[in-house]
ZAKEFI-718640 format. One line per field, with one value per residue (C-alpha): x, y, z; chain; residue number from 0. Coordinates in Angstrom, 2 decimals. Layout:
// residues N
c1 <- X;...
c2 <- Y;...
c3 <- Z;...
ch <- A;...
i <- NUM;...
// end
This chain:
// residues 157
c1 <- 67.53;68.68;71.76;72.77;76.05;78.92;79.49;83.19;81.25;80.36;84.26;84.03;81.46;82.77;85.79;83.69;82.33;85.55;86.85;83.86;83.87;87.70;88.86;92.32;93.83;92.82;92.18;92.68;92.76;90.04;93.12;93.39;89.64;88.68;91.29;88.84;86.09;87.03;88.42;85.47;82.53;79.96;81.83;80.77;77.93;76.86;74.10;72.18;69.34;68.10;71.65;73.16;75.98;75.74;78.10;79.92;81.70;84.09;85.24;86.85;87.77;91.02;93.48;96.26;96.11;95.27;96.56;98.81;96.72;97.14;98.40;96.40;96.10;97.38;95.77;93.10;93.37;92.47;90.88;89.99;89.22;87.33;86.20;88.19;85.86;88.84;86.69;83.35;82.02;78.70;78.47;77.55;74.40;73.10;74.20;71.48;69.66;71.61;73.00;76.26;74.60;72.85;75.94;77.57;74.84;75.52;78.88;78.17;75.26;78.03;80.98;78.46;77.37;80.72;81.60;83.99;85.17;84.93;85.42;88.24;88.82;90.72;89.13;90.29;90.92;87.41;85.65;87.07;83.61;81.16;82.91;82.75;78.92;78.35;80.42;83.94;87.36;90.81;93.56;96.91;98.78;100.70;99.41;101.42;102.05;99.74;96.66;97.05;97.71;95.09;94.11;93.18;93.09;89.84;87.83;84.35;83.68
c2 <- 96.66;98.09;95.78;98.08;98.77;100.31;104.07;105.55;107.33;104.38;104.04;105.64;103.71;100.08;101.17;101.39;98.15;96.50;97.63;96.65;93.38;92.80;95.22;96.81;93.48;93.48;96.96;97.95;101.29;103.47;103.67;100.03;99.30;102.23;100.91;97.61;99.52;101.29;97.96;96.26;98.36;95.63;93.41;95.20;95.92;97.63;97.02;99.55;100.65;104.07;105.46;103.19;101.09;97.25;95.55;95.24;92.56;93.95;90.93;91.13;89.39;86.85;84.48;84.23;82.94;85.55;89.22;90.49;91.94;95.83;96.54;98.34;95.70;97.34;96.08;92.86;90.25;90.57;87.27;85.83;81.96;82.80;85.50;86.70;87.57;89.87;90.46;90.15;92.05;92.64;94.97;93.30;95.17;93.36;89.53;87.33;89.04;86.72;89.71;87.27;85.12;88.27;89.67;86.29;85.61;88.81;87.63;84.71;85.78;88.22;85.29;83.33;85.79;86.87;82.90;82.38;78.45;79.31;81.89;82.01;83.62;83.76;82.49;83.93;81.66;82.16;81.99;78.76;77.19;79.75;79.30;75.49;75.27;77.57;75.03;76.08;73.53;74.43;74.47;73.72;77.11;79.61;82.58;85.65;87.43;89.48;87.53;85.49;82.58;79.61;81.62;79.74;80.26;78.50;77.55;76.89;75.34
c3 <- 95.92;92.48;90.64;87.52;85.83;87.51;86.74;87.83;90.85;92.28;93.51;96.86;97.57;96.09;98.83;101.65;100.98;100.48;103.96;105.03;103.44;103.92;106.33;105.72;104.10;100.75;99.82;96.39;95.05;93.68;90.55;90.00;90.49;88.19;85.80;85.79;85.16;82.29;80.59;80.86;82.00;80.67;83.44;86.73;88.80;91.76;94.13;96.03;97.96;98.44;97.22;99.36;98.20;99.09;97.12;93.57;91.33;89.04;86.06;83.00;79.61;80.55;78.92;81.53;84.98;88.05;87.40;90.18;92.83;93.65;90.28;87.21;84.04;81.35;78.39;77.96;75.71;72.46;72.44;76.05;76.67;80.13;82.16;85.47;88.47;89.91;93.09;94.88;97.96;99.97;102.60;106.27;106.11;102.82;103.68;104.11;101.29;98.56;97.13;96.25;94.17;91.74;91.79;90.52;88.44;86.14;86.03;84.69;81.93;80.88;80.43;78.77;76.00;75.81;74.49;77.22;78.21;82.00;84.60;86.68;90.23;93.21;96.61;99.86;102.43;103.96;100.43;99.17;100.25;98.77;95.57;95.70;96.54;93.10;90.73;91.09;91.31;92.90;90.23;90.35;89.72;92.03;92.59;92.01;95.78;97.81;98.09;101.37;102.69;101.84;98.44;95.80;92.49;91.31;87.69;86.63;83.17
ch <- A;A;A;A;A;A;A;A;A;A;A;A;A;A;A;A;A;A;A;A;A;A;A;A;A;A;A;A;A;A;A;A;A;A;A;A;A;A;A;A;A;A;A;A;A;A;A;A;A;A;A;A;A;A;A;A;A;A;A;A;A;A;A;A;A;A;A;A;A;A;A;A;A;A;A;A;A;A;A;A;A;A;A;A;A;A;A;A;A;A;A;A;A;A;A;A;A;A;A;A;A;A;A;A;A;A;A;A;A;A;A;A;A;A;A;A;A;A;A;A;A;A;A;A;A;A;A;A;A;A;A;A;A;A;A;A;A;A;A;A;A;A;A;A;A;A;A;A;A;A;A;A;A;A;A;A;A
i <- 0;1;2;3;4;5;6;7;8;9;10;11;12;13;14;15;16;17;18;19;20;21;22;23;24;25;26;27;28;29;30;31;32;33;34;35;36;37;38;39;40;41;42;43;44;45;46;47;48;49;50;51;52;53;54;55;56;57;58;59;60;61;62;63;64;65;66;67;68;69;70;71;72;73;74;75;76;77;78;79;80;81;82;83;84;85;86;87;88;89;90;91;92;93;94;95;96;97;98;99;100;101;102;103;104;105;106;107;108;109;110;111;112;113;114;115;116;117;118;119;120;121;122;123;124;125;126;127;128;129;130;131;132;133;134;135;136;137;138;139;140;141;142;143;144;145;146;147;148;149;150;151;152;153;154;155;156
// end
């Protein structure tokens, strides 16, 4: 399995995985995703084998808590205090193969050179626990609408 940089044609297949990850609840478009990528393109990888997408993390520089979700971010900070892990997906036919945990890794190596305090995120209901066993705490804030009931919005560091 190959983990490299994300390139903008790696979109249709970062959408397959996240209906495959999330089915139709959570799907974000290629717009908004792109919109990530070109932000911070040192922030996101892709996993594949043979051509075949696996799974992605897209993350960015961040100051505030979570950005709406569904919605292009304008501009980033021009000084960030942690790095935002806007979203995290392996395909069905790579789990078991701790794809995940690379993918979080390079998230993590990235918010560290970058000097970042922490990384932030936003759990799913069905996440919460995977986040927890790599480090992460609950915190107290609302989150804006559209990510689901039992979401939580969560900090490491």
């Amino acid at each position: 399995m190959t983990l490299r940089v994300m390139r903008m044609d790696d979109l249709d297949a970062v959408l397959r995985i996240q209906r495959e990850a999330y089915g139709d609840d959570y799907q974000e478009s290629a717009q908004v995703l792109g919109r990530k990528l070109r932000l911070a393109p040192d922030a996101c990888w892709f996993a594949e084998r043979d051509g075949v997408g696996l799974g992605y993390v897209f993350a960015h520089p961040w100051s505030a808590d979570a950005p709406r979700l569904h919605a292009p971010i304008a501009t980033l900070p021009p000084v960030a205090d942690h790095g935002f892990l806007h979203d995290l997906a392996v395909s069905p036919h790579a789990r078991g193969e701790r794809l995940g945990g690379r993918l979080f890794a390079q998230v993590l190596n990235w918010s560290r050179a970058a000097g970042h305090r922490g990384l932030q995120l936003v759990a799913l209901a069905d996440a919460v626990g995977f986040w927890r066993r790599l480090g992460f705490v609950p915190c107290a804030q609302a989150l804006p609408e559209g990510y689901g009931e039992g979401a939580v919005l969560m900090r490491l560091g």
